[in-house]
C-alpha positions, -999 to +999 in steps of 0.1 A: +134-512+658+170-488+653+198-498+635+229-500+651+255-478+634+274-509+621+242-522+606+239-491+582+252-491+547+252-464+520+242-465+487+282-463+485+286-489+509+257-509+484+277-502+450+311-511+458+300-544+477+273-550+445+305-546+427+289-523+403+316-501+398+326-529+375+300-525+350+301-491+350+306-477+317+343-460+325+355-459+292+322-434+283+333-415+312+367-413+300+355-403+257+329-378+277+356-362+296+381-356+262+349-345+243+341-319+265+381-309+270+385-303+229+347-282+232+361-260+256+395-256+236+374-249+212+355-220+228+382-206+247+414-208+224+413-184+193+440-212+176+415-245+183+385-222+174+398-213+135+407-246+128+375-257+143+357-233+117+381-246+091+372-281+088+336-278+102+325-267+067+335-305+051+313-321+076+283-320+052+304-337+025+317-362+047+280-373+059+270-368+020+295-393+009+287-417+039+250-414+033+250-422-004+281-446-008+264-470+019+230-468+008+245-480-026+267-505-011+239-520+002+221-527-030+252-539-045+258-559-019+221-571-017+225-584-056+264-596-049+248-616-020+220-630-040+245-638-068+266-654-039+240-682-031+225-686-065+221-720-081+231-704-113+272-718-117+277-685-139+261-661-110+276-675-086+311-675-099+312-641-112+296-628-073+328-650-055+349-632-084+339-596-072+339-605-036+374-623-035+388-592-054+374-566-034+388-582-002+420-592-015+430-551-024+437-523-002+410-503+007+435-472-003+447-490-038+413-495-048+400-462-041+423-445-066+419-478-090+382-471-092+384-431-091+409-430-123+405-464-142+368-479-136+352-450-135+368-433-164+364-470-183+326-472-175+321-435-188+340-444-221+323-472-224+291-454-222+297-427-244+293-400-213+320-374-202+339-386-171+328-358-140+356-338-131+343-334-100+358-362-079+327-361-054+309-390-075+345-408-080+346-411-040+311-424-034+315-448-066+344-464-049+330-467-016+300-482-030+319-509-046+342-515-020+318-518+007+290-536-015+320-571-014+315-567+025+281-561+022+279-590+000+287-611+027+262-600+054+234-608+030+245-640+020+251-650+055+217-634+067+197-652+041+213-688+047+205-678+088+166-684+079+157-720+085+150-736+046+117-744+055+105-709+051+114-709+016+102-743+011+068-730+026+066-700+005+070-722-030+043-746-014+014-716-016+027-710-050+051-686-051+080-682-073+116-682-059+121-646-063+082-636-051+096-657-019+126-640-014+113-608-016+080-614+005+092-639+030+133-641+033+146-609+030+121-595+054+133-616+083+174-620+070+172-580+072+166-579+108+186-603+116+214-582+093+206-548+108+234-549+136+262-559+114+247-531+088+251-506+115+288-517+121+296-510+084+277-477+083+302-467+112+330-483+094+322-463+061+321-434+081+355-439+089+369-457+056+355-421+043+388-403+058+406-425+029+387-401-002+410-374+008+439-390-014+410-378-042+406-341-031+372-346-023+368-314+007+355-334+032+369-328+067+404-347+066+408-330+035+398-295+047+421-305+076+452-312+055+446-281+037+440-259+065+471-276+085+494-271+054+489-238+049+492-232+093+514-253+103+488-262+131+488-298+133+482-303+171+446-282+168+439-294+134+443-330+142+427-331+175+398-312+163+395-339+134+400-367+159+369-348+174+347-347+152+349-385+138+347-395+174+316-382+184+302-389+153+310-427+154+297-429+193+265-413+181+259-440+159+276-464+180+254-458+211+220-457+186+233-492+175+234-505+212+203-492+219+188-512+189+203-540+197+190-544+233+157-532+222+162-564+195+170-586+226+140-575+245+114-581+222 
């Protein structure tokens, strides 16, 4: 049988009545758009393209520092957490203690406060020579700042498992710790793994902040190369650049873990 002309529809037609121009992802249209924009300044513009090869060269540090800051934070979070929920009053205490502190500073005072007092103070007490290099400084006080936060995540993904699992686990015989290891920690850690990902992304960020230490990573080499220029509009765009699409990479990889969590 035809269709009259005013019984056709478009797949136009079909979106806008569907109303799915609504949950269409604009705003990734929109970060799409100004990425591309600052790749062709890049390309085309002899100004955007040497401040582009100026800071580029700090993006290996940058990742460097992320990389081994969080993956420190996280097992000094994972004993801060423990510590958190332990029965032992001491423990316990002395975990709140760290936490409390951490969160009650800012990030920015206790960057330098761990770079030229606790660090310094550790290698004294030690016996060791402080490094001059201020590379280890800047991942030391990520790690500690980020390992309070941390802290949290594990404590709150360890009390999300129902008690009985532990109380299962010491009925076949195993110890407290053999259960936490075997049974608790295996299931809190997928539970945690979205809220990890947000503080990886957040590190990545909070790693702008080692600059004040003179550690080249790329706000560094950006300050550098834009004090000696005077080209703040390139220098700072092309910055803005580079932490944006490395924060929607691992963005978009965390939304696609998290649906793939949903889904299973």
């Amino acid at each position: 049988m035809a269709v009259r002309p005013e019984q056709e529809q478009s797949v136009m037609d079909i979106w806008i009545e569907g109303r799915q121009w609504e949950r269409f992802p604009w705003w990734f249209v929109g970060i799409l758009g100004a990425i591309l924009f600052m790749i062709f300044k890049i390309v085309s513009d002899p100004q955007y393209t040497r401040a582009y090869n100026a800071i580029l060269p700090g993006l290996r540090l940058t990742l460097y520092i992320t990389v081994v800051a969080f993956l420190a934070a996280v097992a000094i979070g994972l004993i801060a957490g423990l510590g958190r929920i332990s029965q032992n009053f001491v423990l316990r205490n002395l975990a709140t203690l760290y936490i409390e502190f951490v969160r009650g500073v800012p990030t920015l005072v206790l960057i330098s406060t761990v770079a030229f007092v606790i660090v310094p103070g550790v290698a004294n007490l030690l016996g060791i020579q402080t490094p001059r290099d201020q590379t280890p400084r800047a991942i030391a006080a990520l790690a500690v700042i980020y390992g309070a936060f941390l802290a949290e995540v594990f404590r709150a993904g360890i009390e999300s498992i129902p008690p009985g699992q532990m109380e299962a686990a010491r009925s076949l015989g195993m110890t407290h710790f053999q259960a936490m290891i075997y049974i608790i920690l295996p299931q809190a850690i997928r539970n945690m793994l979205p809220a990890l990902g947000n503080d990886l992304i957040a590190m990545l960020k909070d790693s702008s902040l080692v600059s004040v230490l003179a550690v080249r990573e790329i706000t560094q080499e950006a300050r550098l190369y834009s004090g000696s220029t005077f080209r703040f509009s390139e220098t700072y765009l092309i910055l803005t650049l580079l932490y944006l699409i490395m924060t929607i990479i691992l963005s978009l990889l965390l939304q696609w873990y998290q649906r793939r969590l949903r889904n299973e």
